[in-house]
C-alpha positions in Angstrom: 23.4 -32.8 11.1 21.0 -33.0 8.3 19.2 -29.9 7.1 16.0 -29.7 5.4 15.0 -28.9 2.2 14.6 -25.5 1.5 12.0 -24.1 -1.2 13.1 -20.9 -3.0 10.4 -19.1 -5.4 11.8 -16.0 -7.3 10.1 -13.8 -9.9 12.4 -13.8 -13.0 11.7 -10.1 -14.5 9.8 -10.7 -17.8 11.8 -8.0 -19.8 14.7 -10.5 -20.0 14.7 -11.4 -24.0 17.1 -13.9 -25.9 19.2 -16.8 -24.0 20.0 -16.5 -20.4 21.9 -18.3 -18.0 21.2 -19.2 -14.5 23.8 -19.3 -11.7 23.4 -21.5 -8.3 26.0 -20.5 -5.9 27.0 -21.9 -2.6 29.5 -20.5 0.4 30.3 -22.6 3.1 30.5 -20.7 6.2 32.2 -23.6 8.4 29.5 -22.9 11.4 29.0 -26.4 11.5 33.0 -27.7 11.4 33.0 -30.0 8.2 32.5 -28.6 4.6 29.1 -29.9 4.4 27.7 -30.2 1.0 25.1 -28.3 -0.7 22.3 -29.7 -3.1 19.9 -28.0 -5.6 17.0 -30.3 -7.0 13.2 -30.3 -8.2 14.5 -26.1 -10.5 11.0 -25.4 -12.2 11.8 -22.2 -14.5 8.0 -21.2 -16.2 6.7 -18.8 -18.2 3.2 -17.1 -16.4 1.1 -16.5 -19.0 -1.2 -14.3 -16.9 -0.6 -12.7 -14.4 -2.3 -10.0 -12.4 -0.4 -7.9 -9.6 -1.3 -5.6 -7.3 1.6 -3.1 -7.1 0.4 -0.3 -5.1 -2.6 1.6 -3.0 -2.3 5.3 -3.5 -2.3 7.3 -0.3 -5.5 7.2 1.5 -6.3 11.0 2.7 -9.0 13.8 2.2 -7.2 16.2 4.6 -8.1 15.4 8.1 -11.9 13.8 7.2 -12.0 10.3 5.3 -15.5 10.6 4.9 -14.7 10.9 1.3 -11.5 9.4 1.0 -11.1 7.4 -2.3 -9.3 4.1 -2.6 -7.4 3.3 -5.9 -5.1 0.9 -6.6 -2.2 0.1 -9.6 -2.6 -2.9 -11.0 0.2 -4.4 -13.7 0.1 -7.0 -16.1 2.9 -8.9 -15.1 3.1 -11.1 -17.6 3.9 -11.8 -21.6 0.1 -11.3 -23.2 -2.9 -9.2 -22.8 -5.1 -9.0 -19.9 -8.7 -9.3 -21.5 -11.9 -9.9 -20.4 -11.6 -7.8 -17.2 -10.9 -8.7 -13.3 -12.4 -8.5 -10.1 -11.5 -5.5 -7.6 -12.2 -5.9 -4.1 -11.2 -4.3 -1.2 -12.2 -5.4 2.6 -12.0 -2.4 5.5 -11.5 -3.5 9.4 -12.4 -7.3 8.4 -15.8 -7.0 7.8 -17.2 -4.3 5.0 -16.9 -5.9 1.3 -16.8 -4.3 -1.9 -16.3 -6.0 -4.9 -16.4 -4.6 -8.3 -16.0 -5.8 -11.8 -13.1 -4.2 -13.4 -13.8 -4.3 -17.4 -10.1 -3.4 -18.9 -7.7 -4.5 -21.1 -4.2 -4.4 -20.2 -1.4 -4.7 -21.9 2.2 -6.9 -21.0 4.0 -5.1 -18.3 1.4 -2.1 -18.1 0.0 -0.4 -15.4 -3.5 -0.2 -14.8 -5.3 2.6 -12.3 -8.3 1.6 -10.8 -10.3 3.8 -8.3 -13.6 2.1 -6.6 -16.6 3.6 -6.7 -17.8 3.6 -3.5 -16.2 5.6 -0.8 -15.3 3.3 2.7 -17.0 4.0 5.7 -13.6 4.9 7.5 -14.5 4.9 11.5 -12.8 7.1 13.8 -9.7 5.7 15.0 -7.6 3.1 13.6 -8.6 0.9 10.1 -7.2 -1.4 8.6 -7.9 -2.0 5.0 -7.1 -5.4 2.3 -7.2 -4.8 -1.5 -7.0 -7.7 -3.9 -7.6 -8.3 -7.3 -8.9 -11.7 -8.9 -8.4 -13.2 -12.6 -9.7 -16.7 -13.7 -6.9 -16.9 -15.9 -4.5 -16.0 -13.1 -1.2 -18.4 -12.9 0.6 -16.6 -9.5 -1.6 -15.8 -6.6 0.9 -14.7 -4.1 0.8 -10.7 -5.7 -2.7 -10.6 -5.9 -3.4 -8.5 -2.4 -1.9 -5.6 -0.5 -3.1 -4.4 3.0 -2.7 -1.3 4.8 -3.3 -0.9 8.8 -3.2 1.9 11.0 -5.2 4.1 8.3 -6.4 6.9 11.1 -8.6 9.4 10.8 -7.3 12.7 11.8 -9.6 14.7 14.3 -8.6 18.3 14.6 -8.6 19.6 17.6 -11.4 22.1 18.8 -9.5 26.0 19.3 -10.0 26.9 23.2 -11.2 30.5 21.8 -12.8 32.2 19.1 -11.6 36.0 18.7 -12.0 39.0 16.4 -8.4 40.7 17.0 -9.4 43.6 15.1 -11.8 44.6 18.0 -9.6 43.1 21.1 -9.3 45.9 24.4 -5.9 44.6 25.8 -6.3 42.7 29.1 -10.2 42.8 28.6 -10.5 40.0 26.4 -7.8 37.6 27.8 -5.5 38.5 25.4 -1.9 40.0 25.3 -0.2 41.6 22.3 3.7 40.8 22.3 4.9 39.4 25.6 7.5 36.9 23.9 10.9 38.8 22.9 8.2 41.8 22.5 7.4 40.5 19.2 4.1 42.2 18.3 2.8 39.3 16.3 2.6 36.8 19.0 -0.6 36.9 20.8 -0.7 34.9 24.4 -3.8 33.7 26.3 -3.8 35.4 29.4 -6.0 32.6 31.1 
């Protein structure tokens, strides 16, 4: 039967210098008996004169409390001329809390720029989720311009049962036994 058109987009890395070629290449598999023809049409091959992607969130931690977790991001100019004027920053966390911050940098072609926000997110115990996403007036390819992250949990140790000098413990006073296991005399077992 007849198929549908199918649009491919593909990011041609912009280190590629001098005359190029490009290749189209179709297999039959015979799934469908006959050797059914292929067709390529409407090839659009531009140049993006600016470009603005967001490549990467570092790892979101402060040990176990996000209270003061940062959120930075690496943003490259992924395209053939300088990135002037600045760009917008903004990161959303759990859907609803905003921040949006003018970046003012220059970047140069196929350079990476590291951006940390100012404000730290009010992380909320449990389970965040968390959008970043830059924006550039000048911007010709929108579909690199936002990353998210989910899951982003915030680690609440556990409360310890006991709290014991062991330079002062009486055996079997202070519900404590010295090297039961293997009679190791480091290990130290709860006796409640």
């Amino acid at each position: 039967g007849q198929q549908e058109w199918t649009t491919f987009t593909t990011d041609l890395d912009n280190t590629f210098a001098g005359r190029k070629r490009l290749f189209f290449y179709w297999r039959n598999d015979s799934s469908s008996g006959a050797q059914t023809p292929a067709a390529v049409d409407n090839i659009s091959i531009m140049t993006l004169d600016k470009d603005l992607k967001i490549v990467s969130v570092e790892p979101i931690n402060d040990n176990c409390d996000l209270s003061n977790a940062e959120v930075t991001i690496k943003v490259e100019n992924h395209s053939y001329s300088d990135v002037i004027n600045g760009f917008t920053a903004m990161y959303v966390l759990n859907g609803t809390d905003t921040v949006s911050e003018t970046v003012n940098a220059t970047i140069a072609p196929n350079r990476i720029y590291t951006y940390t926000f100012a404000p730290t997110p009010a992380f909320v115990d449990g389970s965040n989720d968390l959008e970043v996403s830059v924006v550039y007036d000048e911007d010709m390819n929108l579909t690199n311009n936002s990353l998210a992250l989910t899951d982003i949990r915030q680690v609440v140790p556990a409360s310890v049962p006991y709290e014991q000098d062991f330079s002062n413990v009486v055996l079997g006073r202070d519900a404590w036994t010295q090297g039961t296991e293997n009679e190791n005399p480091n290990l130290w077992t709860n006796n409640n």
